[in-house]
CHARMM internal coordinates of N, CA and C (Angstrom, degrees):
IC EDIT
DIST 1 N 1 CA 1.4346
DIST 1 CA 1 C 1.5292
ANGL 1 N 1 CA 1 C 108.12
DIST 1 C 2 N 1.6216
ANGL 1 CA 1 C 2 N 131.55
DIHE 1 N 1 CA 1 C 2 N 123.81
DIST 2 N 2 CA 0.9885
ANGL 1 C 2 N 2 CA 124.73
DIHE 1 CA 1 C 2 N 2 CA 171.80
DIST 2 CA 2 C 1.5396
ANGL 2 N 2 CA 2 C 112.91
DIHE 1 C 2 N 2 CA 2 C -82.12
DIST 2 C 3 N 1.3140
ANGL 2 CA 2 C 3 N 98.30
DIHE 2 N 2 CA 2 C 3 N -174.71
DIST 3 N 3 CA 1.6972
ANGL 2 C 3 N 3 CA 107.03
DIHE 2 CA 2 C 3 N 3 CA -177.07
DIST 3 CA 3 C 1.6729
ANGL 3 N 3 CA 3 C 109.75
DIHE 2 C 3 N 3 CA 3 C -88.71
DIST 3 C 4 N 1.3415
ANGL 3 CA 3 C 4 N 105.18
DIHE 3 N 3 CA 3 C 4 N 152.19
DIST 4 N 4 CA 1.4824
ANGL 3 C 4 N 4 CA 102.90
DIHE 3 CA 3 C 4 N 4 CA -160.35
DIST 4 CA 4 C 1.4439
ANGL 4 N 4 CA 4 C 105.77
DIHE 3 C 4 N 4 CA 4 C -93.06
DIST 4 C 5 N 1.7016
ANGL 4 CA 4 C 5 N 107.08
DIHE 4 N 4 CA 4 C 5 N -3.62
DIST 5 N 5 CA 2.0673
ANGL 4 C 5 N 5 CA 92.28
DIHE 4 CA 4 C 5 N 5 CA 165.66
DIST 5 CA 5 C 1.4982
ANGL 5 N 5 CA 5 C 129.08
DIHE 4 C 5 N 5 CA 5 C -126.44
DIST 5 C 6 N 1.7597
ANGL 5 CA 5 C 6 N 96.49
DIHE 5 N 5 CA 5 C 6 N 52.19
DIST 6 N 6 CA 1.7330
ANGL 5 C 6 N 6 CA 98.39
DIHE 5 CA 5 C 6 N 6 CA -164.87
DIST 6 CA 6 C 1.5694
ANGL 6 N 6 CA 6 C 107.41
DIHE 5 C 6 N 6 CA 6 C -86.66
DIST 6 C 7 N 1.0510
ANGL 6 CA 6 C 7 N 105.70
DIHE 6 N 6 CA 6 C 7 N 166.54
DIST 7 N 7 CA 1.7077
ANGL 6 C 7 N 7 CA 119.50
DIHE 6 CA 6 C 7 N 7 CA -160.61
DIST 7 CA 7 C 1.2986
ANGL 7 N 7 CA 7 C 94.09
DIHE 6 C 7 N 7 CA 7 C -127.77
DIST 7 C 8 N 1.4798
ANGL 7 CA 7 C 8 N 135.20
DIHE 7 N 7 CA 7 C 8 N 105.28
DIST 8 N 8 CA 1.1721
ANGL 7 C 8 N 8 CA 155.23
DIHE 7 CA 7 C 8 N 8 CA -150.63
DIST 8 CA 8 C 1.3024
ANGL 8 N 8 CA 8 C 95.98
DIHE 7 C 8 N 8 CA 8 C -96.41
DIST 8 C 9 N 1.1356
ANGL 8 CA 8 C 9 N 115.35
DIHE 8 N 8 CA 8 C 9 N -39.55
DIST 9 N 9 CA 1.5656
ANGL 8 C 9 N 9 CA 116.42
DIHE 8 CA 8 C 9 N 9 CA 178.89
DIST 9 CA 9 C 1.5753
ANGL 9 N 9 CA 9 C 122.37
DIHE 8 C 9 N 9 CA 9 C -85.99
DIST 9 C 10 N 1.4193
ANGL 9 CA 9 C 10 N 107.51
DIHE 9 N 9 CA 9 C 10 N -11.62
DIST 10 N 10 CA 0.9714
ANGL 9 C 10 N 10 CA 106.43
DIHE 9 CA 9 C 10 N 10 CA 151.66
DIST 10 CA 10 C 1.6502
ANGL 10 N 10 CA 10 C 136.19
DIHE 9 C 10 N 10 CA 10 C -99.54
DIST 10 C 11 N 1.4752
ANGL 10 CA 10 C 11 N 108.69
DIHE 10 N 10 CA 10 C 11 N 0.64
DIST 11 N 11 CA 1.4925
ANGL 10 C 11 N 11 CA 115.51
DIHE 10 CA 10 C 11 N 11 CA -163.84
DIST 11 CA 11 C 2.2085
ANGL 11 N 11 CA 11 C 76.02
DIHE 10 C 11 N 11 CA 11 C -89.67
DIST 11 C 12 N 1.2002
ANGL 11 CA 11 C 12 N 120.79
DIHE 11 N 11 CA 11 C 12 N -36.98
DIST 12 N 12 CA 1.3923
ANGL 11 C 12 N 12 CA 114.62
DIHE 11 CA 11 C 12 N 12 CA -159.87
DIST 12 CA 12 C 1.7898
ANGL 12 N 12 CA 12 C 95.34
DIHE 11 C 12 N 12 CA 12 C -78.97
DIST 12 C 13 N 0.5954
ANGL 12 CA 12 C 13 N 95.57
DIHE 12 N 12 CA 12 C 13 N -28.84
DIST 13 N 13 CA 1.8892
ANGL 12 C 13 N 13 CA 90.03
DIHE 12 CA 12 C 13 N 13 CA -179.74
DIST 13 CA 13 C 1.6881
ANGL 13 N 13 CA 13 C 105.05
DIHE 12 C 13 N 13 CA 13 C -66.56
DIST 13 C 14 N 1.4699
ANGL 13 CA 13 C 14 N 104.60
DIHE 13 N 13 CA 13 C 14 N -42.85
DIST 14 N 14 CA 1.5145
ANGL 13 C 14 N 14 CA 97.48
DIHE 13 CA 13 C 14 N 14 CA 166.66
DIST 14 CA 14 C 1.0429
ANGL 14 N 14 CA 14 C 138.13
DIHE 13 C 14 N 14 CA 14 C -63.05
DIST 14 C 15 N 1.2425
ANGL 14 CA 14 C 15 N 119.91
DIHE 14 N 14 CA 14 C 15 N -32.30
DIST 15 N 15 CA 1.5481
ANGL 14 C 15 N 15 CA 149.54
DIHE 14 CA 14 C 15 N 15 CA 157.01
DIST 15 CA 15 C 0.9105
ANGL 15 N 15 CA 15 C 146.93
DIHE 14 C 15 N 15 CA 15 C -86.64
DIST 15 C 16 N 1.9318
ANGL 15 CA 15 C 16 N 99.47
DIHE 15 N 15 CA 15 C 16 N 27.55
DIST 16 N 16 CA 1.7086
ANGL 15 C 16 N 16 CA 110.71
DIHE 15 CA 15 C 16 N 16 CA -157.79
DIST 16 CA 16 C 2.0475
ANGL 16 N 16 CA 16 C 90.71
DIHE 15 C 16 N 16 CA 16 C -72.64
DIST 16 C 17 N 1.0696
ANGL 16 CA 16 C 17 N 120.10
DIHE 16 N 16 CA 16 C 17 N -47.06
DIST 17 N 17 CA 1.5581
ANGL 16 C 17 N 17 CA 136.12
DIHE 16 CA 16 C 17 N 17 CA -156.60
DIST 17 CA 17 C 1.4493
ANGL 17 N 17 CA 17 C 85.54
DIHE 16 C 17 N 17 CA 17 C -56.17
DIST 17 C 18 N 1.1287
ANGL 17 CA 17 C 18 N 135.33
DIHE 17 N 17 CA 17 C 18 N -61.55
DIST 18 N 18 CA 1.6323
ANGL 17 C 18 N 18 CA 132.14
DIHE 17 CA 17 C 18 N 18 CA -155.65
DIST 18 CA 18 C 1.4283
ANGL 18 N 18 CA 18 C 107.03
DIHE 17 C 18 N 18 CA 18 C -84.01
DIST 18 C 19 N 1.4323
ANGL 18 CA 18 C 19 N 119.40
DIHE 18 N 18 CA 18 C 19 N -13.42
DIST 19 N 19 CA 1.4461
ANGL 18 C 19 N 19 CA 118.63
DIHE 18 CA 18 C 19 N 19 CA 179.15
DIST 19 CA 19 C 1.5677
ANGL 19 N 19 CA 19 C 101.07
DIHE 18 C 19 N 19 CA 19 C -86.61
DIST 19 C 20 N 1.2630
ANGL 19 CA 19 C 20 N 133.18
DIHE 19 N 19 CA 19 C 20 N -31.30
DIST 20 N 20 CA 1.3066
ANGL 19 C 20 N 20 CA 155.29
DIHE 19 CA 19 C 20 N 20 CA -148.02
DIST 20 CA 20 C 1.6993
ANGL 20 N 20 CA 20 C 81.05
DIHE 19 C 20 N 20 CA 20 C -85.62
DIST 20 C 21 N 1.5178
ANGL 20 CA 20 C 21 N 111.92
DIHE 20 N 20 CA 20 C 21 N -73.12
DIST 21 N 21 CA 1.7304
ANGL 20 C 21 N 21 CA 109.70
DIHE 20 CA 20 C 21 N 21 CA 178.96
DIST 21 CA 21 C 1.0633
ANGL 21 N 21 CA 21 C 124.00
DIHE 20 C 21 N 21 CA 21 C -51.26
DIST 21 C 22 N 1.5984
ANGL 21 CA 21 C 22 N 124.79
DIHE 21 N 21 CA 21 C 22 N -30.97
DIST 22 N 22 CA 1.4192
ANGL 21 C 22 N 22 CA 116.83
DIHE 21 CA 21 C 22 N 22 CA -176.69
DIST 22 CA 22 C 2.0936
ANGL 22 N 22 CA 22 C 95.31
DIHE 21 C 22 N 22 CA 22 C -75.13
DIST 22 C 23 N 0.8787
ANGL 22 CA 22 C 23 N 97.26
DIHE 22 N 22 CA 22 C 23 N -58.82
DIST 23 N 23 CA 1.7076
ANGL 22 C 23 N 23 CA 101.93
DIHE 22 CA 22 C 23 N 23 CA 178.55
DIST 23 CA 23 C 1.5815
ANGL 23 N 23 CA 23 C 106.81
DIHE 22 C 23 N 23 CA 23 C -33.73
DIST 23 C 24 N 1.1649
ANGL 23 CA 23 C 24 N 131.30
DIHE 23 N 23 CA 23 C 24 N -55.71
DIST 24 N 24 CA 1.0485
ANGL 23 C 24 N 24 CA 146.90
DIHE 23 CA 23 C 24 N 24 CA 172.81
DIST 24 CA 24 C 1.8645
ANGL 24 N 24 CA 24 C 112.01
DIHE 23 C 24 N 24 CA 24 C -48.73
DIST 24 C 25 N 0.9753
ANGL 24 CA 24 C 25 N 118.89
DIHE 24 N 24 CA 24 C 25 N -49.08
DIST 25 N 25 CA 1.6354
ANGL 24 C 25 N 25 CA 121.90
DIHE 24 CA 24 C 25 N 25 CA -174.69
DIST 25 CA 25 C 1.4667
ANGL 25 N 25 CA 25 C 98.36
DIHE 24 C 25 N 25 CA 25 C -80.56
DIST 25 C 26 N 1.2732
ANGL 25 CA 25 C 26 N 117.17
DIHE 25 N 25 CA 25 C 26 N -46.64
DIST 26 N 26 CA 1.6381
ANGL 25 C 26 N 26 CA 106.99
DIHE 25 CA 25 C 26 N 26 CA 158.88
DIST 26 CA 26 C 1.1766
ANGL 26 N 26 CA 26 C 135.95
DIHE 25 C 26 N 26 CA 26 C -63.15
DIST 26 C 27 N 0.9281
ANGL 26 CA 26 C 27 N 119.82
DIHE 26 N 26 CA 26 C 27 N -8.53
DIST 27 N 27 CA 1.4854
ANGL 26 C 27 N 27 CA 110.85
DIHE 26 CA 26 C 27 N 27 CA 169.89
DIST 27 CA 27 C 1.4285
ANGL 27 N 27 CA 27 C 91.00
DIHE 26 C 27 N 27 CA 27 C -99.02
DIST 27 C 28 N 1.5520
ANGL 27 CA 27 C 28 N 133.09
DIHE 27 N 27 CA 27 C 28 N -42.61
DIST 28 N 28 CA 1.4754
ANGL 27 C 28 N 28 CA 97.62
DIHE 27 CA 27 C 28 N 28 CA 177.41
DIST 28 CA 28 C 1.6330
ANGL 28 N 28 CA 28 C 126.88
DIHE 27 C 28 N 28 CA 28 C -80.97
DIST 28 C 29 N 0.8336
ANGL 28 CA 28 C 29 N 117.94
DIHE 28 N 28 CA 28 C 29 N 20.49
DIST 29 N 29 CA 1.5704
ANGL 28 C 29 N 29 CA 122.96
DIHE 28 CA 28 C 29 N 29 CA -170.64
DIST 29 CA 29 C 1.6941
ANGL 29 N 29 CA 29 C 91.52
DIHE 28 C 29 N 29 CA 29 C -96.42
DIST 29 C 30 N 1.4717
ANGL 29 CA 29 C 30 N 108.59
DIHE 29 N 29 CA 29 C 30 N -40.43
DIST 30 N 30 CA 1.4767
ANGL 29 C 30 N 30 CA 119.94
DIHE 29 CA 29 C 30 N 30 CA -174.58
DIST 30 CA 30 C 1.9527
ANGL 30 N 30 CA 30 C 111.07
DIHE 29 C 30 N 30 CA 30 C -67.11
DIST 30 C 31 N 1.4046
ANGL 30 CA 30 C 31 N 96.91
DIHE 30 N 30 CA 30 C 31 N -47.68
DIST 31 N 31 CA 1.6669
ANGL 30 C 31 N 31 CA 96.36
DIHE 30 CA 30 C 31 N 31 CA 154.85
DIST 31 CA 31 C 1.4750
ANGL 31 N 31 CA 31 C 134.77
DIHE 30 C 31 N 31 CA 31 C -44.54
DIST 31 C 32 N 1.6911
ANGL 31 CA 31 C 32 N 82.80
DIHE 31 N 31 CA 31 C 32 N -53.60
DIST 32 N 32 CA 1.5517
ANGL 31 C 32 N 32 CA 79.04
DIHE 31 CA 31 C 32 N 32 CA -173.74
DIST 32 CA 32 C 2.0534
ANGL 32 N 32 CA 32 C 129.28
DIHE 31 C 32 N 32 CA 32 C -77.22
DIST 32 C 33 N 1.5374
ANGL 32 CA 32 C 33 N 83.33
DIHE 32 N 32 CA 32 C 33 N -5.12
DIST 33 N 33 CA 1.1786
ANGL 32 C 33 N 33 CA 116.04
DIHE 32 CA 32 C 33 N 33 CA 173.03
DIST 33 CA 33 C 2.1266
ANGL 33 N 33 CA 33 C 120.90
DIHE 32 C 33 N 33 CA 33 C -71.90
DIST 33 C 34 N 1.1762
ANGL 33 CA 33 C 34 N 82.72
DIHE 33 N 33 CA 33 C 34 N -27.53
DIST 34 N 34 CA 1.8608
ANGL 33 C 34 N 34 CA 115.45
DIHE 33 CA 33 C 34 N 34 CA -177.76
DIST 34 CA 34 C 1.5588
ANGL 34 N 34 CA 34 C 92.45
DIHE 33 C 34 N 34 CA 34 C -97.86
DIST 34 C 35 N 0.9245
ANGL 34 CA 34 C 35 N 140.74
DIHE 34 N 34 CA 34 C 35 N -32.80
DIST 35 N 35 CA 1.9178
ANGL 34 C 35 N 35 CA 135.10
DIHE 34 CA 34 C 35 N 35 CA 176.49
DIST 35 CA 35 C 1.0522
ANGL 35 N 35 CA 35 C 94.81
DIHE 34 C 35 N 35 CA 35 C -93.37
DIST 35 C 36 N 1.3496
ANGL 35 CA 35 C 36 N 157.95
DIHE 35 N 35 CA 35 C 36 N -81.00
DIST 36 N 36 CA 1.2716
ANGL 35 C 36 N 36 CA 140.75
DIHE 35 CA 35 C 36 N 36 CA -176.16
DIST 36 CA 36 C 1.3684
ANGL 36 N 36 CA 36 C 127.87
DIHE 35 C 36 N 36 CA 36 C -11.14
DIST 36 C 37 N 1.9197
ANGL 36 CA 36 C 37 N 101.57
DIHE 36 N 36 CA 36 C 37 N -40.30
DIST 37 N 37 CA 1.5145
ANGL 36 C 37 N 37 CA 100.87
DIHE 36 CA 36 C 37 N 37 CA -166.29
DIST 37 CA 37 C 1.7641
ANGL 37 N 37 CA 37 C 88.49
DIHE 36 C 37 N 37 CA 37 C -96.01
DIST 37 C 38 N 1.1109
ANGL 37 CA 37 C 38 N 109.02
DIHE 37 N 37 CA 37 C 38 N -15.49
DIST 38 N 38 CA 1.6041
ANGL 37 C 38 N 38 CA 85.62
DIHE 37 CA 37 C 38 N 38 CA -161.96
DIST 38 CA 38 C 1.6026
ANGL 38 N 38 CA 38 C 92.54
DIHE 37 C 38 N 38 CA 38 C -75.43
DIST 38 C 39 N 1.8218
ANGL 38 CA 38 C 39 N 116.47
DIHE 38 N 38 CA 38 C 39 N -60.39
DIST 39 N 39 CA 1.5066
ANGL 38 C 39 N 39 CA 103.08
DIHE 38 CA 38 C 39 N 39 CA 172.62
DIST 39 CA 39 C 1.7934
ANGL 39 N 39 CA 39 C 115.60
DIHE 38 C 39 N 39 CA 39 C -23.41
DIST 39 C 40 N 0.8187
ANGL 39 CA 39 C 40 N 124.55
DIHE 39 N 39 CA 39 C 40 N -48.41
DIST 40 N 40 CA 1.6691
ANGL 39 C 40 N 40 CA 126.61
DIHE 39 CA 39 C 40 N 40 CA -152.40
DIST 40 CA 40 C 1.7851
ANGL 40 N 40 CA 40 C 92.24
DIHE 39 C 40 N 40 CA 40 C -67.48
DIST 40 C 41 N 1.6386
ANGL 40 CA 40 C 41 N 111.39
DIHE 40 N 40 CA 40 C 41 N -53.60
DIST 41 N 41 CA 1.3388
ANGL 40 C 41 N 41 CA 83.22
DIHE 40 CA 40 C 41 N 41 CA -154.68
DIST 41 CA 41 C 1.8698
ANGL 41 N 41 CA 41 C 81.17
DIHE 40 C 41 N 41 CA 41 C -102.52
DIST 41 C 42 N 0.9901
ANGL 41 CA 41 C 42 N 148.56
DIHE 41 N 41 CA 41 C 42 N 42.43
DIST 42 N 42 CA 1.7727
ANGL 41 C 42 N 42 CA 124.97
DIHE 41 CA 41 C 42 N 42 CA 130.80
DIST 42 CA 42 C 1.5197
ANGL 42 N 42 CA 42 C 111.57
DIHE 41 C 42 N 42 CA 42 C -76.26
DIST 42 C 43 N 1.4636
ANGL 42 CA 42 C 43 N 108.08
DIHE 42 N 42 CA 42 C 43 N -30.70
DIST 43 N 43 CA 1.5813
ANGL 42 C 43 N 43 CA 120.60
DIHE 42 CA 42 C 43 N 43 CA 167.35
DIST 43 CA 43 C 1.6444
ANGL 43 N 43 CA 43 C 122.34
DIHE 42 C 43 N 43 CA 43 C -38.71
DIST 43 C 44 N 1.4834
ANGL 43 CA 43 C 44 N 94.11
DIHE 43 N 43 CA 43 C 44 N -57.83
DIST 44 N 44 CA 1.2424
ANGL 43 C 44 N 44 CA 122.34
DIHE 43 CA 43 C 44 N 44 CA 176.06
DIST 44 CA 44 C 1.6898
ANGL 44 N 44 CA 44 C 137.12
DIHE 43 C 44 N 44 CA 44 C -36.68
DIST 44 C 45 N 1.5264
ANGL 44 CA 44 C 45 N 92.81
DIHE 44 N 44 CA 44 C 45 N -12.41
DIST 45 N 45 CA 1.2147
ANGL 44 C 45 N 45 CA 86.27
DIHE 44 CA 44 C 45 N 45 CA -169.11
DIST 45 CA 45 C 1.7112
ANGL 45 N 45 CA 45 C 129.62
DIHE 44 C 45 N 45 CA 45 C -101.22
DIST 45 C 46 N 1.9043
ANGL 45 CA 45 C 46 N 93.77
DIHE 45 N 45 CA 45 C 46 N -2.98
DIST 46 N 46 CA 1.5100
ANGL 45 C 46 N 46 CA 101.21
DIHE 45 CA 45 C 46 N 46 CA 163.74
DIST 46 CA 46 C 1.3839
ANGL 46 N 46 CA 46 C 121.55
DIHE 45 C 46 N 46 CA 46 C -116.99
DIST 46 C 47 N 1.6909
ANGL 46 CA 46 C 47 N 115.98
DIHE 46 N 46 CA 46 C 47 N 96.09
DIST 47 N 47 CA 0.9446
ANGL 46 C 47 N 47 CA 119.70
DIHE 46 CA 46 C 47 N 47 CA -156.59
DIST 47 CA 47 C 1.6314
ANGL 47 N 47 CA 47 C 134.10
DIHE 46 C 47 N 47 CA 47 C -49.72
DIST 47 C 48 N 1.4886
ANGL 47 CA 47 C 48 N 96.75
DIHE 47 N 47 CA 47 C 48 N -19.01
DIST 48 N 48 CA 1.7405
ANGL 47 C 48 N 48 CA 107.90
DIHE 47 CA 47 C 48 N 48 CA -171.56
DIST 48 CA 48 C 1.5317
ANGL 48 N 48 CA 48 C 95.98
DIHE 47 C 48 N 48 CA 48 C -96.82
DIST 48 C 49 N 1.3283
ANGL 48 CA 48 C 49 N 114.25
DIHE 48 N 48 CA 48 C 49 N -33.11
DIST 49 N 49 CA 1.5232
ANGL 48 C 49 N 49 CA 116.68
DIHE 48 CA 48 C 49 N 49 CA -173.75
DIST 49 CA 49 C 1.7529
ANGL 49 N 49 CA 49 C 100.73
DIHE 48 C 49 N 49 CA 49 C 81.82
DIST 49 C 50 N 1.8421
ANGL 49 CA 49 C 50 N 85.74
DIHE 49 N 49 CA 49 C 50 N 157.60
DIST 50 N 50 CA 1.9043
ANGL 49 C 50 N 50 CA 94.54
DIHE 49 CA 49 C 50 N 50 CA 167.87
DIST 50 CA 50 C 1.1519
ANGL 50 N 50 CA 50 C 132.76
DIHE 49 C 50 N 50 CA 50 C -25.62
DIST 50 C 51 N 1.7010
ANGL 50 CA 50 C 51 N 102.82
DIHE 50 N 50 CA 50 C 51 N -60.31
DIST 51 N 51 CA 1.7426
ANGL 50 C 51 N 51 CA 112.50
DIHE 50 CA 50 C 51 N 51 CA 174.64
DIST 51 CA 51 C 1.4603
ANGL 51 N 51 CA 51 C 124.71
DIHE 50 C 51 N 51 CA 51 C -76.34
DIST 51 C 52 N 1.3911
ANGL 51 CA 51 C 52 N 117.14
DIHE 51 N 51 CA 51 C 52 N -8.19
DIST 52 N 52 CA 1.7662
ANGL 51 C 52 N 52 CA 117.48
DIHE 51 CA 51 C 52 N 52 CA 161.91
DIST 52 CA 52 C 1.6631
ANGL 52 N 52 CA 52 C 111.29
DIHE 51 C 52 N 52 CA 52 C -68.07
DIST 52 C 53 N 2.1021
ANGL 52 CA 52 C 53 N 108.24
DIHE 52 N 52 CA 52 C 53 N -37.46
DIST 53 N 53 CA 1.4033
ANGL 52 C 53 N 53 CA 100.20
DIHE 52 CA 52 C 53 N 53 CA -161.34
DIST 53 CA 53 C 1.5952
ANGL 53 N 53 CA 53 C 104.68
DIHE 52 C 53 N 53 CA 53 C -80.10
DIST 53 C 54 N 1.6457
ANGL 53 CA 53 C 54 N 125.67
DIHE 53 N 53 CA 53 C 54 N -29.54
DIST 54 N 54 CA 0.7397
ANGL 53 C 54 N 54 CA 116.70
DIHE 53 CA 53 C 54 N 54 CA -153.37
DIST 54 CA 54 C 2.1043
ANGL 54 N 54 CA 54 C 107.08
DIHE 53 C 54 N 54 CA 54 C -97.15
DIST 54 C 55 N 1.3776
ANGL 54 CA 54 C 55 N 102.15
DIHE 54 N 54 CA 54 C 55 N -5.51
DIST 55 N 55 CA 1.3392
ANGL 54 C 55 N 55 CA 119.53
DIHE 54 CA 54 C 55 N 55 CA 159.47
DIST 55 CA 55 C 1.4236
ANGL 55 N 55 CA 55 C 117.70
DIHE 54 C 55 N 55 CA 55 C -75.61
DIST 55 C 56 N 0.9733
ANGL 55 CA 55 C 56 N 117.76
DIHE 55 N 55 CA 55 C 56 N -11.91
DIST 56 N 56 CA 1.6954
ANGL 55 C 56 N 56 CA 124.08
DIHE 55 CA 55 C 56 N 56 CA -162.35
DIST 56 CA 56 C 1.3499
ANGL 56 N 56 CA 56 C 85.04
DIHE 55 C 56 N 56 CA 56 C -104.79
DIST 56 C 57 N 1.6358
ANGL 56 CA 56 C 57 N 140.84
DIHE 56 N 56 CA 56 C 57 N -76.51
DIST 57 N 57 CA 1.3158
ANGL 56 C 57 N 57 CA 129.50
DIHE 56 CA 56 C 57 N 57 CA 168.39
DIST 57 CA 57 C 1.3547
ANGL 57 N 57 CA 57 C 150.37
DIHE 56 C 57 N 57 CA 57 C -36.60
DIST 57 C 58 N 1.5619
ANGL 57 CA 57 C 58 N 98.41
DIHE 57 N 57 CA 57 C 58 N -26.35
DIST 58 N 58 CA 1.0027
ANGL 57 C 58 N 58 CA 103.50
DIHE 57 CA 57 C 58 N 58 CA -173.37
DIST 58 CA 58 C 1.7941
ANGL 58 N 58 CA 58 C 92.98
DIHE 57 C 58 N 58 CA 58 C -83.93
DIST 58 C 59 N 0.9769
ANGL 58 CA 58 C 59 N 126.41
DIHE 58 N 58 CA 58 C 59 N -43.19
DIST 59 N 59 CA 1.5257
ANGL 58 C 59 N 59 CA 136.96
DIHE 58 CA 58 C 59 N 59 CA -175.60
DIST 59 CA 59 C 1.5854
ANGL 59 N 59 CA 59 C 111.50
DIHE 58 C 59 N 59 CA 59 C -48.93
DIST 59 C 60 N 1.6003
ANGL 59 CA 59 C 60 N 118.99
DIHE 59 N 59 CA 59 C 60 N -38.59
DIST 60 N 60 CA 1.5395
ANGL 59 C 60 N 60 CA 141.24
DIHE 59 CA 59 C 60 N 60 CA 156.80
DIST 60 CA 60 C 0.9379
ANGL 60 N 60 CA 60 C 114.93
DIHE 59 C 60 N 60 CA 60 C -75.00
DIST 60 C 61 N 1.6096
ANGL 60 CA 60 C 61 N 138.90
DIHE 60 N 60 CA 60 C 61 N -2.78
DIST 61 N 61 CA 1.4767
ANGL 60 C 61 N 61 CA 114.60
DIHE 60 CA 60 C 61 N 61 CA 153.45
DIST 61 CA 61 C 1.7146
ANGL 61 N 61 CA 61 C 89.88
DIHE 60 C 61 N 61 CA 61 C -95.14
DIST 61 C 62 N 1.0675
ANGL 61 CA 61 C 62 N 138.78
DIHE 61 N 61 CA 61 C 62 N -56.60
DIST 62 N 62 CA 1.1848
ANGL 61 C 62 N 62 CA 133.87
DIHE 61 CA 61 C 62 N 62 CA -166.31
DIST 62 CA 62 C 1.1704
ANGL 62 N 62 CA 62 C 123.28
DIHE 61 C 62 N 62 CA 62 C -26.10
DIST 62 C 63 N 1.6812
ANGL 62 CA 62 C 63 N 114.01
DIHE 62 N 62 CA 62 C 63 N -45.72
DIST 63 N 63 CA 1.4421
ANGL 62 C 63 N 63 CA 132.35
DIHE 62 CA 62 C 63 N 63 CA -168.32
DIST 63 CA 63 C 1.9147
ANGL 63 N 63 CA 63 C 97.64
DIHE 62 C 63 N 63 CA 63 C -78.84
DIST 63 C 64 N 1.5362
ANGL 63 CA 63 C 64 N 114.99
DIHE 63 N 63 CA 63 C 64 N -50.58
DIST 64 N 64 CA 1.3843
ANGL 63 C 64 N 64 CA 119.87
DIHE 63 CA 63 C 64 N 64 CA -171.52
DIST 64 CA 64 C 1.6004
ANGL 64 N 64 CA 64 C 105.32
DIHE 63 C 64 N 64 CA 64 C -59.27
DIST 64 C 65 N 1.2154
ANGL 64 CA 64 C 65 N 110.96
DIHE 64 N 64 CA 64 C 65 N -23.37
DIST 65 N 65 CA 1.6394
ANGL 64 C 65 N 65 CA 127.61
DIHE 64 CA 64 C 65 N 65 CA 177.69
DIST 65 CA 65 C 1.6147
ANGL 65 N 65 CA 65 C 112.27
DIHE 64 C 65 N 65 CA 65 C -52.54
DIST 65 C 66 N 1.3172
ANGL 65 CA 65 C 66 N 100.75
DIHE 65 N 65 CA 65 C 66 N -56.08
DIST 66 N 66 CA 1.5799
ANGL 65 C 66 N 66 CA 108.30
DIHE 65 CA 65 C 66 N 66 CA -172.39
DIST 66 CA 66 C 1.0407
ANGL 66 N 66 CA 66 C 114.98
DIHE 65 C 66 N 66 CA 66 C -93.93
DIST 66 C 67 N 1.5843
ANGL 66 CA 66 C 67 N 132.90
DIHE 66 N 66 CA 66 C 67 N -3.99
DIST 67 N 67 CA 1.1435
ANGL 66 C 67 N 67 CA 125.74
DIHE 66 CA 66 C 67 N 67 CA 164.51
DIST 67 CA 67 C 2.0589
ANGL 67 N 67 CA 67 C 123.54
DIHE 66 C 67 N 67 CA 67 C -60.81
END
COOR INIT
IC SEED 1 N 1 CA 1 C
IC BUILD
């Protein structure tokens, strides 16, 4: 239950600095939230990645080796 004679406009003038930081971590949390996805899908587009292709070859010369 809050108190029944607060002055909103004055509790924010007191608290402009800490409202300013919370505003602030949200918008970067929201960035960093927006780079994540963009890394992910330029990432995205070789599905096995470097270390699938170059595991997969190397495993196919190995085998063509001992034949």
């Amino acid at each position: 239950m809050s108190a029944p004679d607060t002055n909103i406009e004055k509790q924010e003038q007191k608290h402009k600095a800490s409202l300013f930081g919370i505003k602030g971590a949200m918008l970067f949390g929201a960035l960093m939230l927006v780079l994540v996805a963009v890394f992910t899908a330029i990432n995205a587009s070789d599905p096995q990645g470097d270390a699938g292709l170059n595991a997969t070859d190397g495993a196919a010369a190995s085998t063509a080796s001992g034949d």
